[in-house]
N, C-alpha and C positions, 0 to 999 in steps of 0.2 A: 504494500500500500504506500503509497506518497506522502511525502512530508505536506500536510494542510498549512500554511502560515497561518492563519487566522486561527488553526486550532493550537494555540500555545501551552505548555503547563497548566500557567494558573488562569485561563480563558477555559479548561477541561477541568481545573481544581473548584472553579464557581460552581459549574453546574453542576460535578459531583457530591457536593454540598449541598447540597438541595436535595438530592435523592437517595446520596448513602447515609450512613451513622459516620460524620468525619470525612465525608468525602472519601472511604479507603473501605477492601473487603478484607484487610487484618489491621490493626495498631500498630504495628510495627513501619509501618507503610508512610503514616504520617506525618512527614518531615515538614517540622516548617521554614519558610509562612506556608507554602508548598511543595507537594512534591512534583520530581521531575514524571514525567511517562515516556514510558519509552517506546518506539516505535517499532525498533527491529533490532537482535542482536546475532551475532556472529563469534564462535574461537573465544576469546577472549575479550572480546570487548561488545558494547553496548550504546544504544545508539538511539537519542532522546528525539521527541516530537519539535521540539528548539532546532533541532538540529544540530547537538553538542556529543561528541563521541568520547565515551568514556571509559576508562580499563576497570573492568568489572574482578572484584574482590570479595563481592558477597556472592554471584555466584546461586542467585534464587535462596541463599541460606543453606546451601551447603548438596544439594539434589545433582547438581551442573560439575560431576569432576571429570568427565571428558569434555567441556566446554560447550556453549551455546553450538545451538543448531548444528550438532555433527551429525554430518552425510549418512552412516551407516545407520545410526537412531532413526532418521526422518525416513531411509528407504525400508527400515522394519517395519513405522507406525505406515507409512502410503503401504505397505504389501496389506497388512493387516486390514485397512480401512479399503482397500479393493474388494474384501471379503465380507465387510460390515462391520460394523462397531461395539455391539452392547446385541446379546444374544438373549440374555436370561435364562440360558441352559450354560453345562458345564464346557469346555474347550480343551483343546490336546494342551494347548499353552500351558495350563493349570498343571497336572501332572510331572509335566518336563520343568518348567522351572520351579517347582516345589524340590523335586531332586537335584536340581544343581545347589538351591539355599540350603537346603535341608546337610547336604553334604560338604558344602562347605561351614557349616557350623557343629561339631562332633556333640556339642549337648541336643541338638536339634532333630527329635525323629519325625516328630510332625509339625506339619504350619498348616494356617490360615489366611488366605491373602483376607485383607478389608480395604479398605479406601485413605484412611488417613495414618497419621501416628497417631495423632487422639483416639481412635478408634481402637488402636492397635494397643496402648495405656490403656483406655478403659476395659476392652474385653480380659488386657492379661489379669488386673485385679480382677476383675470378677471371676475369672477360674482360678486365679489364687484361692479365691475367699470359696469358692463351690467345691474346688479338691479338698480344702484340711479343716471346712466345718469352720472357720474362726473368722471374727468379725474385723479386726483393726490389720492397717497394713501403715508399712512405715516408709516413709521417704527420705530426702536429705534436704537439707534447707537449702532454699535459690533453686532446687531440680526443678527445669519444666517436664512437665509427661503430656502436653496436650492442657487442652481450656477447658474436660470436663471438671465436674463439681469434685469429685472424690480427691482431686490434685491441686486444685486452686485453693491452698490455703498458706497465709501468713508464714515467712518465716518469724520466728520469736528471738528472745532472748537467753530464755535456759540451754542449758546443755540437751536437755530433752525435753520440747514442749509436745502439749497437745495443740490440736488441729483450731484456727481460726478462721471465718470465711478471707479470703483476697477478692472477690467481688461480691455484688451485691446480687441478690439471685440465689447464694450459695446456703444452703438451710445450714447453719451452726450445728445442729445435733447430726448431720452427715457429716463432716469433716471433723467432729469430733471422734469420729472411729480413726484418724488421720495422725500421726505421730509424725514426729522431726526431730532427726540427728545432724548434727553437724560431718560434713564431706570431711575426709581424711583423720577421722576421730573415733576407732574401732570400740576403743574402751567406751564413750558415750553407747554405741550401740547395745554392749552386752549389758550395759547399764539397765539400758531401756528394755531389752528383750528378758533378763533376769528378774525384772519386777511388774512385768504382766505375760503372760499367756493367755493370751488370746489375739495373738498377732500371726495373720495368714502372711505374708511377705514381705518385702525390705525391696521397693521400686528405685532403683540408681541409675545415672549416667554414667557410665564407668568412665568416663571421662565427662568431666562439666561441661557442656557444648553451649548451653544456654547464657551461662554469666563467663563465659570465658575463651578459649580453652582453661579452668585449670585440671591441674592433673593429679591423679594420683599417687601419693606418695609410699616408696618401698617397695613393702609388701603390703600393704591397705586393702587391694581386691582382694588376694588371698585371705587375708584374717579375716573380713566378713563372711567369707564363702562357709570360712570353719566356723563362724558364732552363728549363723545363721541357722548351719546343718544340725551344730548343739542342742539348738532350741528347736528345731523340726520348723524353721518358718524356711518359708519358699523365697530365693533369690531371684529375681527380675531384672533382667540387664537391658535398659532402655537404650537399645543402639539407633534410633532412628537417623542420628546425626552419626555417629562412628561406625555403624555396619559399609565395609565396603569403602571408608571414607581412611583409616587408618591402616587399612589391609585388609585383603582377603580372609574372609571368615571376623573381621571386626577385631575390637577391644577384645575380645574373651579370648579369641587365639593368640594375639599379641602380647595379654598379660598371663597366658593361660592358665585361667579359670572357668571353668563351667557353669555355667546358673541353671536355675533349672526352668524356667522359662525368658525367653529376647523377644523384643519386638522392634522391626526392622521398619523403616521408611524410606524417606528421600531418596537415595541412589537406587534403592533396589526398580523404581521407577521409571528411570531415564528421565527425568523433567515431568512426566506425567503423575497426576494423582494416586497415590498408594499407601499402604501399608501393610503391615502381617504380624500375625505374633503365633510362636513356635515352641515349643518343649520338649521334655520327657513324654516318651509315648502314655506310660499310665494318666498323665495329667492331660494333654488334648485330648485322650478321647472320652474324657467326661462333659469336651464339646459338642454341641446341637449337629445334627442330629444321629452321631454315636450316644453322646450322655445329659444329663440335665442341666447343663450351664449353656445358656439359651445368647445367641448369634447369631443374626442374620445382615444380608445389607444388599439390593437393588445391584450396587454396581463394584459388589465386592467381585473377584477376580477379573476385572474391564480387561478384553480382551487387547484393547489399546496398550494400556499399562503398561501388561505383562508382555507385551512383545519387544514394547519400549524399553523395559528393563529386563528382561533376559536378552538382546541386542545387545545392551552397557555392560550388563555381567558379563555375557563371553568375551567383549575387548578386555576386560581387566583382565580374566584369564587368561587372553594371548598377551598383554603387554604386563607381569608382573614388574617389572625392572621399572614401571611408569611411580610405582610407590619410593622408591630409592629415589626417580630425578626429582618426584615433589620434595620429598624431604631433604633434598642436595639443597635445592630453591628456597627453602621458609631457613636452612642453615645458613646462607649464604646472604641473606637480608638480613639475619639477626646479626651476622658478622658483620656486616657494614654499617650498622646503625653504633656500635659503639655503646659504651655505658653513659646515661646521662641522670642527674640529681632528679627524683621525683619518677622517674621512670622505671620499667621494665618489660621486658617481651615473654611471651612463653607463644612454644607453639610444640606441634608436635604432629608430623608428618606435612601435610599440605594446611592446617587447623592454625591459625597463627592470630596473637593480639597484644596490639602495644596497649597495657599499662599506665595509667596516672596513677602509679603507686611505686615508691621505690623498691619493695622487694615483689618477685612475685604470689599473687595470692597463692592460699590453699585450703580457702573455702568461702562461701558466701559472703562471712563476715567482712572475709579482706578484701573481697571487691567490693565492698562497699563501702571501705574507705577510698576509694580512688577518688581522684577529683576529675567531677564530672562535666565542670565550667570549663577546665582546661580541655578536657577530649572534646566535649564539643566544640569549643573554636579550632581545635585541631582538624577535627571532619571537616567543616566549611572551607577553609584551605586543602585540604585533601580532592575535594570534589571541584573547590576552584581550578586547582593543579591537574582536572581531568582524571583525577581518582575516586570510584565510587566503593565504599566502605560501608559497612551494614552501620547507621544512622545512631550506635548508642555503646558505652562503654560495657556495655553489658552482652555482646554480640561477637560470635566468633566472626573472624576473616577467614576466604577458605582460596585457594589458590586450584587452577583443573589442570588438565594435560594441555588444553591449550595456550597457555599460557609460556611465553617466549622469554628469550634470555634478555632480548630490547623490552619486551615486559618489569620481567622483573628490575630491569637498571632503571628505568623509568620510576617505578614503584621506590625503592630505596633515594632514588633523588629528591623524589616526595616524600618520601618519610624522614628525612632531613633536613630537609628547609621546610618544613609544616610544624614538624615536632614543636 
């Protein structure tokens, strides 16, 4: 489609304020005074309805690690869409790539596709809570799992609090089945799990994607795996942001540990809408319609999706050496930026974020001391500089295959003179 003059950003930001909640269909979207739209993107970059071309860093939020519009993705989704789109019977798709995920994850004997990660969050609690009979499930403070109610609550202040709503909508006595631990803090866990029983699982980002990257510390995956198994509650590894995005078979292979249930998103997609969540065979098949934990969904395995993303899966397969040059590329930036007062980077593989904080965090609390006045005059210079950066200090950077070596020298000139 053509560039319209007359339809500028904020000439498209008016009237979408009139008809959306914010002018935007997520929050995250809403940069102000507004945001850009984009028109068409390509590889590594992106390319605004102004007509301002820009090196893309976010990357859809992390779905895009072979880059915009690559040729093999678009010729899977046009084969598929010569066939039709949306069946509402079952597809060979379904079978086939259930066994490539299923086998590249060794805790994983069956999956689920659904439509989102939310989706993918919400069903795995609720077969947590249908396999072990028990009502409370525990999360980590700062984890996002999705915008339903069971996950939308307050981080607090104790070491282990109970559940408070984070929006309005959210009934208090539902989220008070909801616990919080602090990320990289195992003794809090066994804390918590030592002074009630009646906790179905422990929901994690094995790596923080959401306020970060931050990471892991030691052995931290391991020792929850073991307190967790101590107490008979169920491990939930929310990879929807690290499946695929850190290596082949995810965080769990990388760190390896096993959970007993993953729920996967964004890449397994190709750019298109998705999600799945997988486990122990005795535990899926207490799912509909093998067992009584009740799931269904209209456009759960879209024939679209799964083509789209078993396409992405098999390139990662043939190009494993592509996880080595991202993590060459987020090394190589972090080498050229130097140490500076107030600052810090973490990243880890292609997952990367500079810091308004001088040490890096290692957990919710300590990104939120960053300063958030500085990042964002930071971003506005970033974006001036033709760098687009996901819009808040609380948001991974995600770098794709697309992305070139005049890329990243571009990138690091900016993150120098912006800093």
């Amino acid at each position: 489609m053509k560039h319209n003059a007359s339809q500028s950003s904020s000439d498209l930001f008016e009237t979408a304020k009139t008809l959306m909640p914010g002018g935007v269909s997520s929050p995250v979207r809403a940069i102000k005074p507004y945001p850009f739209y984009t028109e068409q993107a390509a590889g590594s970059h992106i390319r605004t309805v102004d007509g301002t071309d820009l090196l893309d860093c976010c990357m859809a939020y992390g779905p895009l690690i072979l880059g915009h519009a690559r040729p093999a993705i678009k010729s899977a989704i046009e084969d598929q869409l010569s066939r039709g789109w949306l069946y509402g019977t079952p597809t060979p798709l379904e079978p086939a790539y259930a066994k490539l995920i299923t086998g590249d994850h060794p805790g994983m004997d069956m999956i689920r596709f659904v439509s989102s990660g939310s989706e993918a969050t919400m069903a795995a609690i609720r077969l947590a809570r249908g396999f072990t009979g028990k009502k409370d499930i525990v999360k980590i403070e700062g984890g996002f799992h999705g915008a339903h109610d069971a996950v939308l609550v307050k981080a607090g202040s104790g070491a282990t609090t109970t559940g408070v709503p984070d929006s309005a909508g959210v009934l208090a006595d539902l989220v008070a089945h909801t616990r919080q631990v602090p990320f990289n803090d195992p003794d809090a866990l066994e804390s918590l799990l030592s002074a009630h029983n009646d906790v179905a699982a422990l929901i994690i980002e094995p790596v923080m994607g959401n306020i970060g990257p931050v990471l892991p510390q030691d052995n931290y995956l391991r020792e929850i795996r073991e307190i967790t198994k101590a107490h008979d509650v169920l491990l939930i590894f929310d990879e929807v942001i690290t499946g695929y995005r850190v290596g082949i078979g995810g965080a769990q292979v990388k760190y390896g540990v096993r959970p007993d249930l993953t729920t996967l998103g964004k890449i397994i997609g190709g750019g298109l809408p998705i999600g799945a969540f997988g486990g122990r065979r005795e535990i899926m098949e207490m799912v509909s319609p093998q067992g009584p934990v009740y799931q269904a969904g209209t456009f759960s395995g879209n024939p679209l999706s799964l083509a789209a993303g078993m396409a992405t899966i098999t390139l990662l397969h043939a190009k494993p050496e592509m996880y080595r040059a991202l993590d060459e590329q987020t090394r190589a930036l972090e080498e050229s930026l130097g140490l500076k007062a107030g600052g810090s980077f973490v990243r880890l593989g292609s997952m990367f974020k500079y810091f308004y904080r001088d040490a890096p965090p290692q957990n919710y609390r300590d990104v939120k001391e960053c300063d958030t006045a500085a990042f964002g005059t930071f971003w506005k210079k970033m974006l001036a500089a033709g760098i687009f950066l996901p819009p808040s200090q609380f948001e991974t950077n995600f770098l794709s295959e697309a992305h070139t070596d005049r890329d990243l020298a571009a990138l690091a000139q900016a993150y120098t003179s912006c800093r």
